[in-house]
C-alpha positions as CSV (number, residue, x, y, z in Angstrom):
1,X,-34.6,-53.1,13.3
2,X,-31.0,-54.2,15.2
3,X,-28.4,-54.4,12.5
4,X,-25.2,-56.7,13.7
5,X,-22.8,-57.0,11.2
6,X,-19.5,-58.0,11.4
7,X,-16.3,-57.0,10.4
8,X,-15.7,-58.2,6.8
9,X,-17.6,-58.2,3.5
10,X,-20.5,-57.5,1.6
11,X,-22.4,-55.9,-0.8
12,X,-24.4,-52.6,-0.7
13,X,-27.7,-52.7,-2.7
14,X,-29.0,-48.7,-3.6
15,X,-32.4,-49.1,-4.3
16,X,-33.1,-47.1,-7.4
17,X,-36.6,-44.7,-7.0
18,X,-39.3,-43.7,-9.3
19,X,-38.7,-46.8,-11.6
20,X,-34.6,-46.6,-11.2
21,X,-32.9,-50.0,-11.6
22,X,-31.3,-51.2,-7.8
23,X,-27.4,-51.3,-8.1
24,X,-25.0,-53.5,-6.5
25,X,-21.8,-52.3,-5.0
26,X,-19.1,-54.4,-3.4
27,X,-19.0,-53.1,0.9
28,X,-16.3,-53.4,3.2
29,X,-17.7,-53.3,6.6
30,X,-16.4,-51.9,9.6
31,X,-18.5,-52.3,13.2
32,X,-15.8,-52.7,15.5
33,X,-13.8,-49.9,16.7
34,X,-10.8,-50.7,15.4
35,X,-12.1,-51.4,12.1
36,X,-13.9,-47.9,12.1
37,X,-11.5,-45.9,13.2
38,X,-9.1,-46.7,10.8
39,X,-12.0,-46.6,7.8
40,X,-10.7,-45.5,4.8
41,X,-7.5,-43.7,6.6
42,X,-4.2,-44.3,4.4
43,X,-5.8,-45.6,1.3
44,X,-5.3,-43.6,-2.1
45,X,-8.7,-45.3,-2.9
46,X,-11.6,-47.4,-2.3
47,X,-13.6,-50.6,-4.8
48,X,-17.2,-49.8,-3.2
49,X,-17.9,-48.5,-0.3
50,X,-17.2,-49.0,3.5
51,X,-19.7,-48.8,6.3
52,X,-18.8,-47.6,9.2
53,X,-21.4,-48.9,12.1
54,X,-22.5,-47.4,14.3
55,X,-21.4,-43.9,13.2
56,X,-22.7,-40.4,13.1
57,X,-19.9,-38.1,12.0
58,X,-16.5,-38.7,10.3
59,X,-13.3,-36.6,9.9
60,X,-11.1,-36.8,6.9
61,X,-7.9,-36.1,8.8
62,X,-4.8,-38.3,7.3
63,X,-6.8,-38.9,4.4
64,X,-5.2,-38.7,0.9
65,X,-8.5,-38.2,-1.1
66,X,-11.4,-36.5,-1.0
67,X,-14.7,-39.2,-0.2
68,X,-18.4,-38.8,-0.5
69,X,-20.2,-39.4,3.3
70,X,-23.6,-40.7,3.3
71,X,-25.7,-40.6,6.9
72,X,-28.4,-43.1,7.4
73,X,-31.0,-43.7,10.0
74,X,-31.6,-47.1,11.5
75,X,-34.0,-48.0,8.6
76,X,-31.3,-47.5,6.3
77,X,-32.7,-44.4,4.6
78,X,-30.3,-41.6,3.5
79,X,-30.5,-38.6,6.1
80,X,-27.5,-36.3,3.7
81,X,-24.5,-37.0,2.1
82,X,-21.8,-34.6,1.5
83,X,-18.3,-34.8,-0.4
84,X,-15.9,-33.9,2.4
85,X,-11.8,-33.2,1.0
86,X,-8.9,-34.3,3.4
87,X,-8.2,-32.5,6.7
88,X,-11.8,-32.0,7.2
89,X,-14.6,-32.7,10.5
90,X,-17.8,-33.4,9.6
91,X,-21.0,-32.6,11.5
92,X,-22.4,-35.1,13.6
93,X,-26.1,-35.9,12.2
94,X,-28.3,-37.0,15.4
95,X,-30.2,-38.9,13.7
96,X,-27.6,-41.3,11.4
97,X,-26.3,-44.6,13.0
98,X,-24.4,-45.7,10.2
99,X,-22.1,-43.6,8.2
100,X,-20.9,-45.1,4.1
101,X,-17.9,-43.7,2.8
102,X,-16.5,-44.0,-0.9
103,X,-14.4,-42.0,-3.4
104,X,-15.7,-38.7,-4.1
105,X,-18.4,-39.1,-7.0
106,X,-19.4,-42.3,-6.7
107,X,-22.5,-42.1,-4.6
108,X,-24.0,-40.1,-7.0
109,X,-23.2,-42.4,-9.8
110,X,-24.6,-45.0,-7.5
111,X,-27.9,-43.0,-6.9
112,X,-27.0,-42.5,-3.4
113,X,-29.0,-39.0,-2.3
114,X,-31.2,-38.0,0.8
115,X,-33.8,-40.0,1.0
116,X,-32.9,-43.3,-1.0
117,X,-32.7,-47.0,0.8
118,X,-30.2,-48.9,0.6
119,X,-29.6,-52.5,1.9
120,X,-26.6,-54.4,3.4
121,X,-26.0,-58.1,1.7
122,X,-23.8,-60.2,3.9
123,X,-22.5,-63.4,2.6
124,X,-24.0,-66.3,5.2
């Protein structure tokens, strides 16, 4: 299942369980390292979310809000997600290869918890 995205746009589908509706967020995508180091660093917020691929831990240094992290495995299927506040270093999670990041709260609003899918949309 080899994911290659690009840097750019897109939208991340959260595929809702036990008879949830999906939801449709807008994604910024980051898979080179430029784009992914810099992620969500000197922004006072986020539309969406931003992917960070591939990624297995994050750190919220130089950040100016706390953001929800979500891990997922190569299938695109939640591992954790945690709400980390600036100044922090999160864990790496051996088993993640992407990592999304949004404002803290909005993952759960999106159904985003351990063990959901979710699917990246890329414009063609």
């Amino acid at each position: 299942m080899g994911r290659h995205w690009r840097d750019g746009r897109g939208e991340l589908v959260v595929h809702g369980g036990g008879g949830e509706p999906s939801v449709t967020v807008p994604l910024e995508i980051a898979t080179s390292y430029r784009a992914r180091t810099k992620g969500l660093l000197g922004r006072s917020s986020i539309e969406g979310a931003i992917l960070l691929s591939p990624a297995n831990s994050v750190h919220t240094f130089r950040m100016r809000m706390p953001i929800d992290v979500a891990y997922l495995d190569r299938g695109l299927r939640v591992i954790a997600v945690r709400t980390m506040r600036p100044g922090r270093l999160g864990m790496p999670r051996l088993r993640a290869r992407h990592v999304l990041e949004a404002g803290a709260g909005a993952m759960s609003e999106w159904g985003v918890r351990k063990g959901a899918r979710v699917e990246v949309v890329v414009p063609v």
